[in-house]
C-alpha positions in Angstrom: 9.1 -11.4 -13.8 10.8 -14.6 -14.1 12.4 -15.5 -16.6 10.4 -18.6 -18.3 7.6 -17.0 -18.4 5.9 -19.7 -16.6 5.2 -17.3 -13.0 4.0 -14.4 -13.2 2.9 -11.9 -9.5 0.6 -13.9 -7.5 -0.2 -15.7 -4.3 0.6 -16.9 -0.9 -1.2 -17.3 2.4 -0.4 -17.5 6.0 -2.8 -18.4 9.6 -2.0 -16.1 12.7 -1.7 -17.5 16.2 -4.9 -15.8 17.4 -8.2 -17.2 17.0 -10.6 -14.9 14.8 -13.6 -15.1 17.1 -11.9 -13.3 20.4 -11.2 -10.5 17.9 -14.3 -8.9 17.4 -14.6 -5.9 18.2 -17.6 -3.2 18.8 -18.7 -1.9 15.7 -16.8 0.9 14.5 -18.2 4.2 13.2 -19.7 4.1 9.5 -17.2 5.3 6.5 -17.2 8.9 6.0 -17.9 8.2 1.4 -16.5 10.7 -0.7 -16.1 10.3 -4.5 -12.4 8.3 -5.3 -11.4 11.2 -7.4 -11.7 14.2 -5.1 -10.1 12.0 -2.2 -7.3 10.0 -4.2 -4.3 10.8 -6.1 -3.9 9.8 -8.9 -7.6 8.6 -9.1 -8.4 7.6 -12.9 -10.2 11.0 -14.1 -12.8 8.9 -16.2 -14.3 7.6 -13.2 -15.7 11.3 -12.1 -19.2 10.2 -10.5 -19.8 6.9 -9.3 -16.7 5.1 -7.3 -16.7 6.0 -3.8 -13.8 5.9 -1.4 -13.2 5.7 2.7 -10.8 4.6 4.9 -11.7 1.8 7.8 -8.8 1.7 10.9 -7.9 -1.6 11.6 -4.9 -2.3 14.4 -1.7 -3.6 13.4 -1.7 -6.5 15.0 -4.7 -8.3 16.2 -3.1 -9.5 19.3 -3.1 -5.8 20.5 -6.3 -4.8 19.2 -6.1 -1.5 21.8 -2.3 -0.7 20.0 -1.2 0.8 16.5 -3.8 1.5 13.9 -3.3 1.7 10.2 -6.1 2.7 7.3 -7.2 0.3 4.7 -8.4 2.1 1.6 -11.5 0.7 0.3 -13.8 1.5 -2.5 -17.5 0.7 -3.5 -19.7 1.1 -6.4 -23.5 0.7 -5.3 -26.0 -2.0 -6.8 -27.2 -0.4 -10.0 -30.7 -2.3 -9.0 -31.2 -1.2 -5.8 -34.9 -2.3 -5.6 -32.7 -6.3 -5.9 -30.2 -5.0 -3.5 -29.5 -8.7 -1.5 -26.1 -7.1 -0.2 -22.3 -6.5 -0.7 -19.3 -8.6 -3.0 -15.7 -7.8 -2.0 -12.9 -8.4 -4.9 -9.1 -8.9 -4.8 -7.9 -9.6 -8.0 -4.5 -11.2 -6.4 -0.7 -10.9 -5.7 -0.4 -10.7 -2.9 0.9 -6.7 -3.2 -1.4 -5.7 -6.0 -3.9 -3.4 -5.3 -7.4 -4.2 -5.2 -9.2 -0.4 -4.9 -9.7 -0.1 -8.7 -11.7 -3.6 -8.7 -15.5 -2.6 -8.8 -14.8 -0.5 -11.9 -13.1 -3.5 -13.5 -16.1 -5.7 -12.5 -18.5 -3.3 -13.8 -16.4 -3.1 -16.9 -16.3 -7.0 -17.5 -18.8 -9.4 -18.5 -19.2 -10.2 -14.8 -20.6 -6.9 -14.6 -24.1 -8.6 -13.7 -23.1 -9.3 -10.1 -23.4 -5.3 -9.6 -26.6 -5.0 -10.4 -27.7 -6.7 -7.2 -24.7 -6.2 -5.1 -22.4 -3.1 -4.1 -19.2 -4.3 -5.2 -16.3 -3.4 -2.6 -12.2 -2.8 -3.6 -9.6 -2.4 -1.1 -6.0 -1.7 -1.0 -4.4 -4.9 1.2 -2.1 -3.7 4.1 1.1 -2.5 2.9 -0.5 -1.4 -0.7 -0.5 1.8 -2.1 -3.6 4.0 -0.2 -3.4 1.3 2.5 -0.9 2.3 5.3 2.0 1.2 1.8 5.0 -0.1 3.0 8.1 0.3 1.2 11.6 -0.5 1.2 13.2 2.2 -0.9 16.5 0.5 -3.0 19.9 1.5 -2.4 23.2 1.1 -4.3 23.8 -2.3 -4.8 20.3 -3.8 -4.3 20.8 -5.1 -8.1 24.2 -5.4 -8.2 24.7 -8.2 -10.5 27.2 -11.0 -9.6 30.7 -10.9 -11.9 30.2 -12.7 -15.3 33.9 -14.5 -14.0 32.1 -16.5 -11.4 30.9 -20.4 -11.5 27.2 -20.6 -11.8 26.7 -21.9 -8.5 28.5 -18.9 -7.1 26.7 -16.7 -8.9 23.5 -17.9 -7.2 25.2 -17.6 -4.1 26.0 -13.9 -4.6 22.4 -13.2 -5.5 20.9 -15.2 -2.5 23.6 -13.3 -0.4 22.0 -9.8 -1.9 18.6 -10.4 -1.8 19.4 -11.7 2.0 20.6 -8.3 3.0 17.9 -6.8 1.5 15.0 -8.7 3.1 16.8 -8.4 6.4 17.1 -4.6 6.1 13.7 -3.8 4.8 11.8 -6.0 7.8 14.3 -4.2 10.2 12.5 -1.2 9.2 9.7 -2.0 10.8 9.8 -5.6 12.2 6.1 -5.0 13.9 4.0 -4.2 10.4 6.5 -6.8 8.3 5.3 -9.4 10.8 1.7 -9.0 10.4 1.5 -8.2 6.8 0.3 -12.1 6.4 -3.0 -13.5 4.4 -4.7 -13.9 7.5 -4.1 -10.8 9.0 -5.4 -9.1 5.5 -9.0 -11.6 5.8 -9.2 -10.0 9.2 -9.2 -6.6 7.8 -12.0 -7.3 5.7 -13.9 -8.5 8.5 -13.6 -5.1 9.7 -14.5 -4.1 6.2 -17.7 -5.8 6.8 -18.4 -4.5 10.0 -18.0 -0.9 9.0 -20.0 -1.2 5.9 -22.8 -2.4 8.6 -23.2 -6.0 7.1 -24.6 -9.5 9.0 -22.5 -11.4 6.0 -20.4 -10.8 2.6 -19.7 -12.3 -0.7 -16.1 -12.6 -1.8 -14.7 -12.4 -5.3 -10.9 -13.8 -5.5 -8.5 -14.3 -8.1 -5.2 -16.2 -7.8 -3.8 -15.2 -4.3 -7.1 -14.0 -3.6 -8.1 -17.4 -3.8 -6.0 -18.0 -0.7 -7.2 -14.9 1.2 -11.0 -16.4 0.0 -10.0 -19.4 2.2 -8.2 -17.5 5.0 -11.7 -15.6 5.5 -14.0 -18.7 4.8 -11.4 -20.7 7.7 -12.3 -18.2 10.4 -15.2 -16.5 9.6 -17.3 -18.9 7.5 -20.7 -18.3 9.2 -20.3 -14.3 8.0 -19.7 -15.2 4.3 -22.6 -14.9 2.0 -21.5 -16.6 -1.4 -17.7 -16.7 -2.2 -16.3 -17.7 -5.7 -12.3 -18.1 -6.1 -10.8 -18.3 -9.8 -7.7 -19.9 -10.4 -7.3 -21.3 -7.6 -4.0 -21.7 -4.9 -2.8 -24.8 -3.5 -4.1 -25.4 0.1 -0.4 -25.9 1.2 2.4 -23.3 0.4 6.0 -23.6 -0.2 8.0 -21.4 -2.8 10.0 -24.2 -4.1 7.1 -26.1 -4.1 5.2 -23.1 -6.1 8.1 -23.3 -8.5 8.4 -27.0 -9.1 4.4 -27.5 -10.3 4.6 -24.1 -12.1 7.6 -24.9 -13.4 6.4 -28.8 -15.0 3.2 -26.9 -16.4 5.2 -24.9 -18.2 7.1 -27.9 -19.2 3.9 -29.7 -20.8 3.0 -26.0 -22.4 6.3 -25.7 -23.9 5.7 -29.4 -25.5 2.3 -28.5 -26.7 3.7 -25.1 -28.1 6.0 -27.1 -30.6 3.4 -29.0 -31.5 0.8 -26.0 -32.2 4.1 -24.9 -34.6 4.2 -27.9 -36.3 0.7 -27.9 -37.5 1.9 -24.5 -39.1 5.2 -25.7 -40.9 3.9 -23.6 -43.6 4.4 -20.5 -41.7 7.0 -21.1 -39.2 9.5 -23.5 -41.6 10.2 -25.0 -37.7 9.3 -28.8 -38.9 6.2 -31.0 -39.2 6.0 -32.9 -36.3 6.4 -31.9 -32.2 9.5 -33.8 -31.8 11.4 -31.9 -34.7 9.9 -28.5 -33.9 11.0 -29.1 -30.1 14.5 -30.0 -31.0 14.8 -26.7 -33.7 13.6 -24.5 -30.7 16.0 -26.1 -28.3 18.7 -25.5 -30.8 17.8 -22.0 -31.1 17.5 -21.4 -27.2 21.5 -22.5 -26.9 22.1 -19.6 -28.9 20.2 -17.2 -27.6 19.6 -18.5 -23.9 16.6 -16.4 -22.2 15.4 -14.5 -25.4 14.0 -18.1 -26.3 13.3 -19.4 -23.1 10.8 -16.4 -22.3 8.5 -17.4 -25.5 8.3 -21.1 -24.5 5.8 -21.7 -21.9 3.7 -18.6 -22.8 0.0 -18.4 -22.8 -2.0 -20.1 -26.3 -3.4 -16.5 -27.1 0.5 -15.5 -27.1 1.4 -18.3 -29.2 1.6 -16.7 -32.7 2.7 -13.7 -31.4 5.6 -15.6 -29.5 6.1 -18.4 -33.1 6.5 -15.2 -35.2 8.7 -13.6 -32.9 11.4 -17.0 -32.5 10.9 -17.6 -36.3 11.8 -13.9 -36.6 14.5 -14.6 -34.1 16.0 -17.6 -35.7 16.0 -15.5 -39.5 18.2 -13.0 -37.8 15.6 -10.3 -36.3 15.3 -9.2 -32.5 11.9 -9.3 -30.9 10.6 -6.4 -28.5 12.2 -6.3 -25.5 9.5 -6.4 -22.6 8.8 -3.6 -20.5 10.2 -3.4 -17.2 8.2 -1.7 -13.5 8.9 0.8 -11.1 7.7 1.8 -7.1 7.0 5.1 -5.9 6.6 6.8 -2.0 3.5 7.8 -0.2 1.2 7.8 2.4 -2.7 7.2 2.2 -4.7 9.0 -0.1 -1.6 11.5 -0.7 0.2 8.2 -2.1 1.2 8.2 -5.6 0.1 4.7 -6.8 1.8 2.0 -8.7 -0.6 -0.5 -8.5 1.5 -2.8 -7.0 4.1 -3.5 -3.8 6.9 -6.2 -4.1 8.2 -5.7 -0.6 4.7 -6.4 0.3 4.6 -9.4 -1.6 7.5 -10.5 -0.3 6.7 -10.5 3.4 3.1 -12.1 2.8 5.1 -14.9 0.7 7.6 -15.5 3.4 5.9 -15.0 6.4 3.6 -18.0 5.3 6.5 -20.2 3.2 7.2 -23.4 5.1 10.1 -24.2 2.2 14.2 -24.5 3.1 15.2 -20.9 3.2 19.0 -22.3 3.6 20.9 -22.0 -0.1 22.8 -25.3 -0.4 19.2 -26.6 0.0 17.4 -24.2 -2.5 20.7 -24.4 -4.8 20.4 -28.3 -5.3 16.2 -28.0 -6.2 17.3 -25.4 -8.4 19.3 -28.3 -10.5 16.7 -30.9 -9.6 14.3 -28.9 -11.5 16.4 -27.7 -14.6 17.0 -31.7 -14.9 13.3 -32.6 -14.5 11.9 -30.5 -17.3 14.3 -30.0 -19.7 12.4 -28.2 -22.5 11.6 -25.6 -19.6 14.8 -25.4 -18.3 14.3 -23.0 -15.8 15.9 -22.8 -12.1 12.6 -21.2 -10.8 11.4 -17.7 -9.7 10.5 -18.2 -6.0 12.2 -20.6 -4.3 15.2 -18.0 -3.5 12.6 -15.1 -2.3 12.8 -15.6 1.2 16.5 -15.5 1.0 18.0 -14.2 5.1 14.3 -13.9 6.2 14.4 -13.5 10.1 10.7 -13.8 10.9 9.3 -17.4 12.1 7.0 -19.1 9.7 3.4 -19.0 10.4 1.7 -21.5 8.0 -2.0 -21.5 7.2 -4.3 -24.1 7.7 -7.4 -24.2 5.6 -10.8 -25.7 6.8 -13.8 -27.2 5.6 -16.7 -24.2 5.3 -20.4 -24.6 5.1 -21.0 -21.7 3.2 -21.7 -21.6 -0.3 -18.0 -21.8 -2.5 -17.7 -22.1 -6.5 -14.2 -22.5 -7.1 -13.0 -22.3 -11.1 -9.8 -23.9 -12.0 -8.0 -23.6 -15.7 -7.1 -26.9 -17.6 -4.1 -25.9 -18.9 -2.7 -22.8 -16.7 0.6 -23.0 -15.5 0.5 -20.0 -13.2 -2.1 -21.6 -10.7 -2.1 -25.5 -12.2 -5.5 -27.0 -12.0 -4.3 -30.0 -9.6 -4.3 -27.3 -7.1 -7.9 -26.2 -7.3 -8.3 -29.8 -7.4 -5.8 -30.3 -3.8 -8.0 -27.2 -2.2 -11.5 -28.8 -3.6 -10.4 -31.6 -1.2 -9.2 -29.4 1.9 -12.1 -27.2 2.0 -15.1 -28.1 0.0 -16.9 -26.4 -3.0 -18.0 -26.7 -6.4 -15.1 -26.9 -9.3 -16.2 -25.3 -13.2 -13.0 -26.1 -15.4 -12.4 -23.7 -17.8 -10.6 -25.3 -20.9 -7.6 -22.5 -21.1 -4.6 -21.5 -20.3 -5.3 -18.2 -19.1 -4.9 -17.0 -15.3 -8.1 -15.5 -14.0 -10.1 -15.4 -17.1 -13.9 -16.2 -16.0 -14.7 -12.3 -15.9 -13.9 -11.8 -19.3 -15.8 -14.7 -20.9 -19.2 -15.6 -21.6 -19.3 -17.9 -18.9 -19.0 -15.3 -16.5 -22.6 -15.5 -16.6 -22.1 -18.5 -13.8 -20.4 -16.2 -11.6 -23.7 -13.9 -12.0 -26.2 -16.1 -11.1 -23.8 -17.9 -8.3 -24.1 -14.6 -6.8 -27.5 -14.3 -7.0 -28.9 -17.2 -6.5 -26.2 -19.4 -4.7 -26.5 -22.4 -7.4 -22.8 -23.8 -7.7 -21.3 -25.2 -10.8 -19.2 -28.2 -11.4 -19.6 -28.3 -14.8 -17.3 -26.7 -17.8 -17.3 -24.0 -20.1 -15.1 -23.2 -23.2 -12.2 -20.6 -23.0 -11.1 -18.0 -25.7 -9.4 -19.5 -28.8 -5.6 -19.8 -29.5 -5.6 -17.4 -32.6 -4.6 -18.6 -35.7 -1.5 -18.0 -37.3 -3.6 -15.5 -40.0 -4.8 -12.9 -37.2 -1.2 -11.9 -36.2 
């Protein structure tokens, strides 16, 4: 996680040299269903009857259709109206290298459950993901070696850029022919197969966050074959790391200043000051003491913020707030695979196969100060600009087109993980309604009332520019 707070796992997209429509190929043989949890380790055990699980072949690399094969894992839940049965929604809740499998019981679980009734919702497990052909890149000693506490801060940067170089280099030399097609537009191709093997003319199409970008990878080659498609908080039609990090990084920046002045409506509580500017200055103050402890409660979502006011008031009074737990990677193979939910060598390929950022470190070194001096309350170097640190693969950068097929896009006001100018930037590239949703919170539609939009977009294909109301910041009182 990074260290501000401000980025959390998400996004990126690429476009492959091939076009989409010389890759269709005959229709392949119908899923063999068996129930998830008499197929897949691991499988939650509460789900014992209704979530279904197959695997659908899909080759490597689409330039070779005839060559190496992998399996995607996918999952499906039928309508639970099947008399209204109008056809099939696919979900990714983002990343990339999250898995997506578990996504039709989440649905069903949400208040979004509504577009099961007349839909069978579809998971899957992008390439290089856990049940789906997972790729890993297994650490060795000094994969976290951290740089000597003697060394200039500048060289210190260096030594990790140096490291993470190694690594990257090492782990695509592994297999140089998967890490190059584990891109966004290689994963929208594998759910065309998807769609194909489930036997369907079209699909709907459910993304959050980097989904959003895999939404518009699919809807940019194969737009006559989508149904309906709605993307929450939605990507930038353009991607650069250090561009990622310098808009996620000023959101945070305006969060940060509205989080001082939340405080200071609460002096009563907190004892930070009575106005934004003094409550901003205490918190400063108390950051050059205790450096990232304070930094990580700054820009940190409005239903955090008592939480996080508590914990820096506790902080500043002499207490030490919970540390925040930390994630782990495991080995497998298909359904044998023991899960983690989540791939960061995956996401690292899809990321840089796609960036079109300076991967040189004088370059990434000097937007790293650029941006500490830009947003000061923030402070922070960044998260992704040094990701693609020593990556030897060419860039392959997307390039999103205009659709005619019906899109409801749903941006967040005040998010600072996917800022709302960029549903606003891919509004403009590719078409498509826009709801606002006034919060902070990344991918929240499914869990609030409004979800009820999503339902009947899904239904009835009637898009939404209009605005619905977020959950409240708790009070001070409910902490």
């Amino acid at each position: 996680m990074p260290r501000n707070r401000v980025a959390i796992v998400l996004l990126a997209t690429t476009m492959a040299a091939v076009a989409a429509p010389a890759l269709a190929s005959a229709s392949p043989t119908s899923p063999e269903w068996k129930l998830c949890k008499d197929v897949a380790h691991g499988w939650e055990p509460q789900d014992d009857q209704r979530t279904e699980c197959a695997m659908v072949p899909v080759p490597v690399d689409y330039a070779k259709p005839d060559g190496r094969k992998i399996d995607i894992a996918v999952s499906r839940q039928k309508a639970t109206d099947p008399a209204r049965r109008r056809g099939v929604v696919l979900l990714n809740p983002g990343g990339p290298g999250q898995s997506g499998i578990h996504q039709p019981r989440w649905i069903a679980d949400s208040m979004a459950a509504g577009i099961g009734a007349d839909h069978d919702l579809i998971g899957f497990d992008p390439r290089g993901v856990d049940y789906s052909a997972d790729v890993a890149c297994p650490s060795l000693p000094g994969d976290d070696a951290e740089p000597p506490a003697s060394l200039p801060d500048k060289e210190k940067a260096r030594f990790v850029f140096e490291r993470d170089a190694k690594v990257n280099q090492r782990c695509v030399a592994a297999d140089p022919e998967f890490v190059r097609n584990l891109t966004t537009e290689n994963v929208a191709r594998d759910m065309d197969r998807i769609r194909e093997a489930l036997g369907e003319e079209k699909i709907g199409f459910y993304g959050v966050s980097w989904g959003t970008a895999l939404g518009a990878a699919y809807r940019t080659a194969f737009d006559s074959r989508v149904d309906r498609m709605l993307l929450d908080s939605v990507m930038s039609p353009t991607f650069d790391v250090g561009a990622m990090d310098d808009a996620m990084v000023a959101a945070g920046e305006v969060t940060a200043r509205d989080f001082a002045g939340w405080i200071a409506r609460y002096d009563t509580v907190y004892h930070f000051g009575v106005t934004q500017p003094a409550v901003l200055e205490a918190l400063l103050k108390l950051r050059d003491r205790h450096g990232d402890t304070v930094t990580n409660y700054l820009a940190g979502p409005r239903r955090e913020w008592a939480n996080a006011a508590k914990a820096l008031a506790a902080l500043r009074d002499g207490g030490t707030p919970a540390a925040k737990p930390a994630s782990g990677q495991a080995l497998g193979f298909g359904w044998d695979v023991d899960p983690t939910g989540f791939n960061t060598f995956q996401q690292t390929a899809i990321l840089c196969n796609a960036s079109e950022g300076p991967r040189d470190f004088e370059t990434i070194w000097q937007r790293r100060l650029e941006r500490i001096r830009a947003y000061p309350a923030v402070a922070s170097p960044g998260f992704w600009n040094g990701r693609c640190a020593g990556w030897p693969l060419p860039v392959q950068p997307w390039n999103f087109t205009p659709g005619t097929s019906p899109l409801q896009l749903v941006g967040h006001t005040y998010e600072p993980v996917t800022p709302i100018g960029w549903a606003l930037a891919m509004r403009e590239r590719i078409g498509g309604a826009l709801l606002t949703i006034e919060d902070d919170h990344h991918g929240s539609l499914s869990s609030l009332p409004c979800a009820s939009r999503a339902v009947e977009f899904f239904s009835t294909g009637k898009t939404d520019d209009g605005s619905c109301a977020g959950a409240p910041i708790p009070p001070p009182s409910s902490r």
